[in-house]
N, C-alpha and C positions, 0 to 999 in steps of 0.2 A: 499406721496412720498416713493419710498422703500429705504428702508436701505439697506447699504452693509451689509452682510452677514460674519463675521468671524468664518469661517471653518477653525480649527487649524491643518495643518498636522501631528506635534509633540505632542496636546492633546492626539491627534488619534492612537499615537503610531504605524505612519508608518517609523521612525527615529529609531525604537527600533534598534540596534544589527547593524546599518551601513546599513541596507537594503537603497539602491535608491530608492527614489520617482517614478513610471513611469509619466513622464511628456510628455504628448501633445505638439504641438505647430501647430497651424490652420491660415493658410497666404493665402489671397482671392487668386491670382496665382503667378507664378513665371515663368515669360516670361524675365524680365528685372532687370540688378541691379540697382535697385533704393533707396532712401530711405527706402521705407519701407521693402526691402530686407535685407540689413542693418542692422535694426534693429533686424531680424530675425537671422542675421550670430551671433549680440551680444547675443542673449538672448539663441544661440545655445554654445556659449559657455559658460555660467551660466550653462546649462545644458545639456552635453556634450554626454547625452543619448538621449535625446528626441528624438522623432516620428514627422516628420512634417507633416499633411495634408494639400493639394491644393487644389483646384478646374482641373487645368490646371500646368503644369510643362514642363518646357524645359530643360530634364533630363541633358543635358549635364553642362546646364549651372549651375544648383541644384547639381549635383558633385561637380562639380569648388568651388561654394557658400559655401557649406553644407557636405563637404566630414565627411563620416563614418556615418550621420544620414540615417536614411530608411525615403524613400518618399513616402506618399500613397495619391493618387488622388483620389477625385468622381467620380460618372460617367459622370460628362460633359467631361472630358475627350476621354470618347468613344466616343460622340458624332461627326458627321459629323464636318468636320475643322475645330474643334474644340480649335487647338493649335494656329489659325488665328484670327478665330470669336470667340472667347470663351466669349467676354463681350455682343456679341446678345446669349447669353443663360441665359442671366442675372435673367428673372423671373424664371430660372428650380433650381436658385442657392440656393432661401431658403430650397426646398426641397432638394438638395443635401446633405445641412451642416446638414438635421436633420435625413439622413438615415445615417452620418457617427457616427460607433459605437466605443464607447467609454469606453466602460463598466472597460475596462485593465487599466485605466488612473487615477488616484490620484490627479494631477494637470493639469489643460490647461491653457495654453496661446494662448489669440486669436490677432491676428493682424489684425484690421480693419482700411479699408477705402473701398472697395469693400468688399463683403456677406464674413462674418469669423464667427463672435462672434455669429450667430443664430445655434451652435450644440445644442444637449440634453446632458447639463453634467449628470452622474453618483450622485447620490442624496450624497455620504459621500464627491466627490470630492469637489475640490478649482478651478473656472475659473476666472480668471484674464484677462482681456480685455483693452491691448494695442492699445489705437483709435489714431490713423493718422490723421481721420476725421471722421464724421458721412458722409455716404455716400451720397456727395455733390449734385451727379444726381437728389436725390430724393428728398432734401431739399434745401438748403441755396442757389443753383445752377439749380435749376429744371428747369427755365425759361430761364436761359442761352441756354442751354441745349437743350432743347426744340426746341428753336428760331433756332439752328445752325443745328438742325435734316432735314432729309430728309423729304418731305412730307408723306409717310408710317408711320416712327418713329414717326412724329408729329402727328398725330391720333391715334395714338394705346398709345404711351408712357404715357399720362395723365391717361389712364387704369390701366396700368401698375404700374403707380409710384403710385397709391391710394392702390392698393394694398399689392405695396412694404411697403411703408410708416405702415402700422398696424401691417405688421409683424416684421419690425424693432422694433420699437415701445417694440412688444411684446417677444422679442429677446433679448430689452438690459434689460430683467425684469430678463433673465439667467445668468445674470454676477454677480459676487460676489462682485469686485471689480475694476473699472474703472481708466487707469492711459492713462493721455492726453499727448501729446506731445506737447503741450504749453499751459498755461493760456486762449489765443483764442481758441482753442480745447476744452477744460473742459468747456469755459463760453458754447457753442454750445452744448454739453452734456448735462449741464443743462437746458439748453432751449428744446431741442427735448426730451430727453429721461425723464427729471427731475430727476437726478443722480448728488453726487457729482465727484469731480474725482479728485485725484491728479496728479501731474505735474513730466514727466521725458524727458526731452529734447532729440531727438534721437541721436544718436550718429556718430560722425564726425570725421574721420580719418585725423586728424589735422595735423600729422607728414606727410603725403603723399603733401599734398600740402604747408608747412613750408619750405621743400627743394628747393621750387624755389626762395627763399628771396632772393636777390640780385642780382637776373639775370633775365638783361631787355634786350626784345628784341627790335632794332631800330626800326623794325617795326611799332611797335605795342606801341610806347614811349607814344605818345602823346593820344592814342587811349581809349574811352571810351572802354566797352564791356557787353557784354547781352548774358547770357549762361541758356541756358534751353529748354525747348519742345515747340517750335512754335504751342503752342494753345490759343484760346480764350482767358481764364480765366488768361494766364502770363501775357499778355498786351504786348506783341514784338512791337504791329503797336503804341504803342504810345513813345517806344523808337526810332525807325526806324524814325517817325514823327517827332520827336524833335529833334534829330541827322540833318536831311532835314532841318528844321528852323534854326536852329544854325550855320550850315555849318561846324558841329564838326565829324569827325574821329570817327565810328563805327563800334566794329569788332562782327558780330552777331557768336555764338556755337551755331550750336543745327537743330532741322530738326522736321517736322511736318505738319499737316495739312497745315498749313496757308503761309507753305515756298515760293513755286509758287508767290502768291500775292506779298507778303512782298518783295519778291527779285524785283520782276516789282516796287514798290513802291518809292525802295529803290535810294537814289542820288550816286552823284560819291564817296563822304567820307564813303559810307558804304560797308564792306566786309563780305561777307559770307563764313564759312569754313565746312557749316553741323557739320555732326557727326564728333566731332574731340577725337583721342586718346589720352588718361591721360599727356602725354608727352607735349601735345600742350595746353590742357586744362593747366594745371598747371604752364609754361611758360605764359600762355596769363593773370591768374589771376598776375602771378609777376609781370608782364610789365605791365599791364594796368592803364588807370590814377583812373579811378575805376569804380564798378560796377554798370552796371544800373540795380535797380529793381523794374519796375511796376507794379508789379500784388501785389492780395492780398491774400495770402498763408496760408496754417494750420500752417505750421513750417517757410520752407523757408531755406534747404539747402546752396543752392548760395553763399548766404550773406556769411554763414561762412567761408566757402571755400574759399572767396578774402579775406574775413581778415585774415584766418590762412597764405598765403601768403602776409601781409600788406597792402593790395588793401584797401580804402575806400570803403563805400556802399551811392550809392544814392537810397532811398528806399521810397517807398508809405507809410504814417506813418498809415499800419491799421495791421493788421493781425499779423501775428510771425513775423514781423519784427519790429514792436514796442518791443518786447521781446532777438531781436537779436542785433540789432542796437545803439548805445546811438549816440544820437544828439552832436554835434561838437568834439565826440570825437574820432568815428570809423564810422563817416560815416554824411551824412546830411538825413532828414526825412520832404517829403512835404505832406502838405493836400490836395493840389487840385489836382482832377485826372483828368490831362488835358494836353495837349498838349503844353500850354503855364504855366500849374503848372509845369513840367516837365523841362519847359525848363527853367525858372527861378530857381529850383532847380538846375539845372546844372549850371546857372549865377551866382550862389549863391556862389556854391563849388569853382567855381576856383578862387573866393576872397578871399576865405580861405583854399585853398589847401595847401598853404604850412605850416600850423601848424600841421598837420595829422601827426600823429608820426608812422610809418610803425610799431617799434615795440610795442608800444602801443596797435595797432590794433591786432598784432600774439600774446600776451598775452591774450587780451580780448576773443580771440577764443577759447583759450583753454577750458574754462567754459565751450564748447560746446564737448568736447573732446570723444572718447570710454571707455575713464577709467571712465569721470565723469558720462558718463550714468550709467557704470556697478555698481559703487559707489549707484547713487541714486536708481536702480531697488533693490541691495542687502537691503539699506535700507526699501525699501517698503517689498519685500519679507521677510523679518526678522518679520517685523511689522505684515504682513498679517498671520505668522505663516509657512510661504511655502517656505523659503530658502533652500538652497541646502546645504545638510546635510556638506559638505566640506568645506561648508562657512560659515557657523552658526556663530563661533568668531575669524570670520577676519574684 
């Protein structure tokens, strides 16, 4: 198994005299704010020089994100609609991350869950590889995956992922040192890559959704809710399904592949609002009786989000939400993934909904906060030698 590698910046004597580190920072693309965007605004301000490369970039929105850092894309970027299809360029993307040159760079930081962490670091440098996930397509997900592809995709993609698969493999052999975004993250690390990896929870703008505590919408009083990307792997149709059996008031957020369906699916207690703006999102986590969450996630967002607004979570007890969640105290956690597990877990909650302590719950969120990330990364960077010379003893 390899060992992490401590390369000390400060051995190195690149801290001499206040000189800045040049730091990297490598993010598969940047089309959407999402989570892993996120993470990349926090660790932009740890490091308030760094250089980001993409693959793909939707510049307007990477200003907004990332103002005063310089963005430099590969060439899938030039590639035919590119800033569209940029995930069917996916086998051109090990060779992209290994043509981008690096040589200026002292420290990287790679944000994986789509192709980051495979550049060539610089042999004196420090790369640091913040994993989201091991890239789910090819492993732990592949057959999902597969099964929902178009006939094309289905014949060619088993090619495809055989291949991805030994270059990952031989990709995370270039990381210095591995930091998971939950304990289910790292356990998968060690499983594919056989690496250890420490634990930093991403970071959760807790104060943006705390402001809607005590303001309920009539609407939406009584109403379950399910907020995320109508795909596969969330599990929408077995909220949307058990909402139908129940005859309980659900309000779906979110828009995706499977919306079409799910909305035909769906009975008269279910509302669909798509894409909704922060304003609504964050009113519907306050009002809500609480969140439903079926799928099984690296992290799992969501869940924080309704309890930094006091919402309960009813959640799948497998993934980062075993890690988010505690059992009867911010939320309930079922093991059956089913339609009638589900719905018993919602029988369940409203025999005990009224012990749920709202503030109870916006406390326990905090744990998941922007300070405590930056808290925990400074810890690990101090530890790996690679903090930021400004930060060193704070």
């Amino acid at each position: 198994m390899p060992k992490d590698r401590r390369v000390s910046l400060k051995t190195t004597g690149r801290f001499e005299g206040g000189r800045p580190v040049r730091t990297a920072i490598i993010h598969y693309w940047i089309v959407a704010e999402r989570g892993g965007e996120k993470v990349v605004r926090a660790l932009c301000d740890l490091f308030p020089d760094a250089v980001i490369f993409t693959h793909v970039a939707d510049r307007d929105l990477a200003a907004r994100l990332y103002p005063g850092h310089e963005i430099r894309t590969t060439f899938i970027s030039r590639l035919p609609f590119a800033q569209k299809r940029y995930q069917s360029y996916l086998p051109l993307m090990p060779l992209a991350l290994e043509e981008l040159d690096l040589s200026e760079f002292d420290l990287i930081l790679s944000s994986e869950s789509g192709p980051a962490k495979g550049i060539i670091p610089p042999p004196a440098a420090t790369h640091i590889c913040y994993c989201h996930s091991p890239m789910r397509y090819i492993w732990d997900h592949y057959h999902i995956y597969r099964r929902n592809a178009g006939a094309i995709a289905r014949l060619a993609f088993p090619f495809i992922a055989h291949r991805l698969r030994r270059w990952d493999v031989t990709a995370a052999a270039r990381v210095d040192h591995f930091v998971a975004n939950s304990k289910f993250v790292a356990s998968r690390i060690e499983k594919y890559y056989r690496r250890s990896a420490e634990v930093a929870y991403p970071p959760v703008d807790i104060e943006r959704f705390q402001g809607g505590a005590g303001e309920v919408d009539d609407a939406w009083r009584d109403a379950y809710l399910w907020v995320g990307q109508l795909t596969a792997y969330k599990n929408p149709t077995l909220a949307i399904d058990a909402a139908n059996a129940l005859g309980k008031k659900l309000i779906v957020i979110g828009d995706g592949d499977l919306a079409p369906a799910l909305r035909a699916r769906a009975g008269d207690t279910i509302r669909f609002l798509g894409r909704a703006d922060d304003e609504t999102v964050r009113r519907a986590y306050a009002s809500c009786r609480a969140l439903i969450f079926p799928g099984e996630e690296d992290f799992g967002m969501t869940p924080i989000e309704a309890m930094a607004a006091g919402a309960p979570v009813i959640a799948l007890n497998r993934g980062g939400a075993t890690e988010t969640v505690v059992a009867d105290k911010t939320g309930i956690l079922y093991d059956d993934d089913s339609v009638d597990g589900l719905s018993a877990a919602m029988t369940q909650f409203e025999t005990v909904e009224k012990t749920f302590d709202a503030d109870v719950i916006r406390q326990h969120a905090k744990k998941f906060g922007i300070e405590a990330f930056r808290e925990r990364m400074l810890s690990l960077l101090q530890r790996y030698g690679v903090a930021p010379a400004n930060r060193q003893d704070k």
